[in-house]
C-alpha positions as CSV (number, residue, x, y, z in Angstrom):
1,X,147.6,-82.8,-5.7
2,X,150.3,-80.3,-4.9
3,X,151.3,-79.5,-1.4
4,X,152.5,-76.7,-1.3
5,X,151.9,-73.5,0.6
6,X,151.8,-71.2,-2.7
7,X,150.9,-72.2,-6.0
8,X,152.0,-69.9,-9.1
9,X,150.7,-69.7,-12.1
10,X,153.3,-68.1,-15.5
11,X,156.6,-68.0,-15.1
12,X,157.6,-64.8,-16.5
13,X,159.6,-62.0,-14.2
14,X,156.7,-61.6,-11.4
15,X,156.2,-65.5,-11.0
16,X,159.3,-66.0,-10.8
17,X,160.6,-63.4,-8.7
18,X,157.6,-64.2,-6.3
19,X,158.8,-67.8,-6.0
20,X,161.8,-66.7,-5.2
21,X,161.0,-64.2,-2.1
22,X,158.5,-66.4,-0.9
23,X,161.3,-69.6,-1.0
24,X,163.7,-67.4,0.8
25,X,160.6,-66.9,3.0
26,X,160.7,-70.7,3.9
27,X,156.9,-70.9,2.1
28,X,157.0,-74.2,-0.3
29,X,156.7,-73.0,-3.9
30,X,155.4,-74.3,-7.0
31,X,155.2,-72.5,-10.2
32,X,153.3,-73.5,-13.2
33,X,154.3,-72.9,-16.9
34,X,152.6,-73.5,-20.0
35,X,155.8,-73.2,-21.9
36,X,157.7,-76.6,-22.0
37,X,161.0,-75.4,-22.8
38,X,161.4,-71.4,-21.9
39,X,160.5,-69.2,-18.5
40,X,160.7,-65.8,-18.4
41,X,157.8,-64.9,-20.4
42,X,158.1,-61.7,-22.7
43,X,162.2,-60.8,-20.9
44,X,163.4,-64.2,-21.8
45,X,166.5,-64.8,-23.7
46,X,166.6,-67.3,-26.7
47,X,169.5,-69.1,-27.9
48,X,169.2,-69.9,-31.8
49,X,172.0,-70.9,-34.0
50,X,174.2,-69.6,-31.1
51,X,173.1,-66.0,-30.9
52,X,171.0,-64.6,-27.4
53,X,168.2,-63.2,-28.3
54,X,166.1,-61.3,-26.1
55,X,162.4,-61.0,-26.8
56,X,161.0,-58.0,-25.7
57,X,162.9,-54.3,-25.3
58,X,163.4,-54.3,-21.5
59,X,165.9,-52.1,-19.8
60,X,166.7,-52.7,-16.1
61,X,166.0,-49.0,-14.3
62,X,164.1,-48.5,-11.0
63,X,163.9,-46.2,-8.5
64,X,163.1,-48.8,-5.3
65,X,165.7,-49.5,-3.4
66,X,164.4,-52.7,-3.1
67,X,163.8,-53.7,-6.3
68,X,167.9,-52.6,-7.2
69,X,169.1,-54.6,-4.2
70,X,167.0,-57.8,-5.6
71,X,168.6,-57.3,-8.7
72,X,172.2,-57.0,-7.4
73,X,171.5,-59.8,-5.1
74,X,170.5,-61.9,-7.8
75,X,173.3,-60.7,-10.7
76,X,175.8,-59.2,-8.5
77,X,178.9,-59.4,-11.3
78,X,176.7,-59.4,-14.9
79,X,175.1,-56.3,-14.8
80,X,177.2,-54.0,-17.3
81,X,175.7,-50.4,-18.4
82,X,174.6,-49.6,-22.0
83,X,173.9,-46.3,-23.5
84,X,170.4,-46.0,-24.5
85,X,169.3,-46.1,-28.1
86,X,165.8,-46.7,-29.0
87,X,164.3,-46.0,-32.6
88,X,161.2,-47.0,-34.6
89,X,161.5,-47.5,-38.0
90,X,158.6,-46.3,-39.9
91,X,158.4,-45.2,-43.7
92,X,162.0,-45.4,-44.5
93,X,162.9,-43.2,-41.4
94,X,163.7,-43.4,-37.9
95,X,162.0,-41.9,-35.1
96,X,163.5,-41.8,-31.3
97,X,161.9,-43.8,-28.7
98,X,159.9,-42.1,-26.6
99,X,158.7,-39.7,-29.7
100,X,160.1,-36.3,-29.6
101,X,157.2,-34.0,-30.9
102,X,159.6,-32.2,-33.5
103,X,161.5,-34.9,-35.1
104,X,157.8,-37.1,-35.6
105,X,156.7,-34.3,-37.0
106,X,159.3,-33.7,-39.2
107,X,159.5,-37.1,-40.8
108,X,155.9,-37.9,-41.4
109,X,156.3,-35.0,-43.7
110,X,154.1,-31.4,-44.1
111,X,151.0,-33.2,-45.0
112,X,150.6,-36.2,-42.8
113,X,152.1,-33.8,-40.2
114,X,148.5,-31.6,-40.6
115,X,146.9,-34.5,-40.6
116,X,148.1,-35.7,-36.8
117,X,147.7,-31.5,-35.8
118,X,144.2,-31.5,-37.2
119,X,143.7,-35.0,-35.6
120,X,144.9,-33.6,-32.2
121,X,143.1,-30.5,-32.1
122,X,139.8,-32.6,-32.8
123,X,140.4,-34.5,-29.8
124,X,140.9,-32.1,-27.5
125,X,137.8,-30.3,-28.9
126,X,135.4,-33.8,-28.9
127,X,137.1,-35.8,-26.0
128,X,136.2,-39.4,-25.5
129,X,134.1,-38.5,-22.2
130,X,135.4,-41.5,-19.8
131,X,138.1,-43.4,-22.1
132,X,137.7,-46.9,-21.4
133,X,140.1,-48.2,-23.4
134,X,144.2,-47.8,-24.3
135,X,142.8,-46.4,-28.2
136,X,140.4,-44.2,-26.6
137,X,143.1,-42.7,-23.7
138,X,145.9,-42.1,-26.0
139,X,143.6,-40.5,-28.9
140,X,142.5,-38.3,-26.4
141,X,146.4,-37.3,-25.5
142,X,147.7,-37.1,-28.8
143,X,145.3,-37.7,-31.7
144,X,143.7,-40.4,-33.7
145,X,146.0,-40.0,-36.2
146,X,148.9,-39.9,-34.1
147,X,147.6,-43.2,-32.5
148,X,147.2,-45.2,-35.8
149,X,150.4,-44.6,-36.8
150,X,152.7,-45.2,-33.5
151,X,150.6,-46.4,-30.4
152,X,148.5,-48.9,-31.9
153,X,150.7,-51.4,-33.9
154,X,153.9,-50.9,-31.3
155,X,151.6,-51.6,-28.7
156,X,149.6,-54.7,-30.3
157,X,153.0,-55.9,-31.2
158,X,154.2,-56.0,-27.9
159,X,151.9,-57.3,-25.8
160,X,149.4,-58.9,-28.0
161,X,146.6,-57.5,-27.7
162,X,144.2,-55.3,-29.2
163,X,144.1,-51.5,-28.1
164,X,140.8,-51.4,-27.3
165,X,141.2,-54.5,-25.1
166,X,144.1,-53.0,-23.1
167,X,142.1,-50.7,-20.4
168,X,142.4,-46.7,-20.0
169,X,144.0,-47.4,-16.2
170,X,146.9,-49.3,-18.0
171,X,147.6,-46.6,-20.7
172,X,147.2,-43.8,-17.9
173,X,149.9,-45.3,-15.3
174,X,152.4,-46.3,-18.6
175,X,152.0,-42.9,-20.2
176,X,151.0,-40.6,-17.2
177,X,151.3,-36.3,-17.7
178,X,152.0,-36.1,-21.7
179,X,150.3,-35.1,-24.2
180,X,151.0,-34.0,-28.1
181,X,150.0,-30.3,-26.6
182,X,152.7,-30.5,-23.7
183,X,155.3,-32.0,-26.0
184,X,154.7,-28.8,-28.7
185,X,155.1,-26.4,-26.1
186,X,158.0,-27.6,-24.9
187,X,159.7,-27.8,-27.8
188,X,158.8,-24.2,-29.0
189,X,160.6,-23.4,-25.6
190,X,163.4,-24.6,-26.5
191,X,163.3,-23.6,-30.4
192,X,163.3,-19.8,-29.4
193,X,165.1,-20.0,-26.0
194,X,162.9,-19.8,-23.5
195,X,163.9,-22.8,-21.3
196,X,167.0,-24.7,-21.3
197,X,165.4,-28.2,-20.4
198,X,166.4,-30.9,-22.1
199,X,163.8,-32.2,-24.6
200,X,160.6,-33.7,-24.0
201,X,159.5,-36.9,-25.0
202,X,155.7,-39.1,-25.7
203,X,155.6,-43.0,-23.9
204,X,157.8,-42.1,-21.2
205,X,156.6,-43.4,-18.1
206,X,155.9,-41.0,-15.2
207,X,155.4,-37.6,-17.0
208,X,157.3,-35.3,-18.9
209,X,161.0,-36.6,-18.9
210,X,164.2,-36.8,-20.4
211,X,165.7,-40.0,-21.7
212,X,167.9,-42.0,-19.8
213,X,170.9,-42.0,-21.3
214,X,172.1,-45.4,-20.0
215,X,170.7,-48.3,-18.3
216,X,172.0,-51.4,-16.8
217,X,171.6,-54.8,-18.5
218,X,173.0,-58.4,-17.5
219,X,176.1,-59.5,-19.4
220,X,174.1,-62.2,-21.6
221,X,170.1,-60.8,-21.4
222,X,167.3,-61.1,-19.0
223,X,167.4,-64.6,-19.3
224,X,170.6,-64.4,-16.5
225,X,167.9,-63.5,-13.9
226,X,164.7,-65.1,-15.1
């Protein structure tokens, strides 16, 4: 048996982090991973054949005071900032990360592109009543068509799952305000003058936003701090 006064289960960036506060809290801490030779879970580093690898896409940006402080407490000389960059390469092309309405549209070609506009306008005409589901949420917001060709394998890639496994409340906090609709307005604005916002974007947390156009990383990866 353990004794301890917390016991935690996965070592990725929440276990972690919770040992930590609750250790500086004087609690006795144990934490449990599966993994016999990494922590960190999905924003671990990886050293092969000398190269640092990090596995997952994860940008250090935050708007709690807290969370900053933690970070500077933890890496308070190895955080550098990088200018954001984020593409996905799909059929020979790139696409910026978030999607820009426009430019997807552009690149998937005249066809395909009536495809994902037909696709959209269907949704919003025969809604999933009640979406359930991360497939159902997002093809509500921006198409079927749309969805099969972005959301779904980007987001079974990442986090392993199956869309319609992933719940509606997840998809809704990650992707919150957007739509294809919002996006296309937007950029008709700005096509013909009418607003001089920077452009809209789909997948970017908390609305309709602009990129960031740098973030902070350690020197040598996530794998500094977890």
């Amino acid at each position: 048996t353990l004794d301890v006064d917390v016991l935690i289960i996965g070592a990725g960036p929440a276990g972690l982090t919770a040992g930590y506060l609750l250790t500086k809290a004087k609690q006795r801490v144990t934490v449990i991973e599966r993994d016999a030779m990494y922590v960190g879970g999905i924003s671990r580093t990886v050293n092969y054949k000398d190269f640092l690898f990090d596995i997952g896409g994860h940008r250090f940006f935050s708007k709690a005071k807290e969370v900053v402080d933690l970070w500077n407490e933890i890496l308070p000389e190895d955080f550098i900032d990088r200018p954001r960059l984020s593409r996905i390469f799909y059929g020979g092309k790139y696409y910026a990360y978030p999607l820009k309405a426009f430019e997807a549209l552009t690149n998937l070609g005249v066809f395909t592109s009536a495809l994902c506009v037909m696709s959209y306008g269907r949704a919003k005409l025969f809604p999933v009543k009640d979406p359930r589901t991360f497939h159902q949420w997002v093809a509500n917001q921006f198409g079927e068509k749309l969805f099969s060709i972005f959301f779904k394998t980007y987001t079974e890639k990442v986090w392993g799952m199956d869309c319609d496994e992933i719940s509606a409340d997840w998809a809704a906090q990650r992707i919150k305000g957007l739509s294809l609709g919002h996006a296309i307005i937007d950029a008709l604005g700005r096509s013909f003058g009418l607003n001089r916002k920077p452009a809209a974007t789909l997948g970017e947390q908390g609305g309709v936003k602009t990129l960031h156009e740098s973030f902070r990383y350690p020197r040598k990866g996530p794998g500094l701090m977890w």
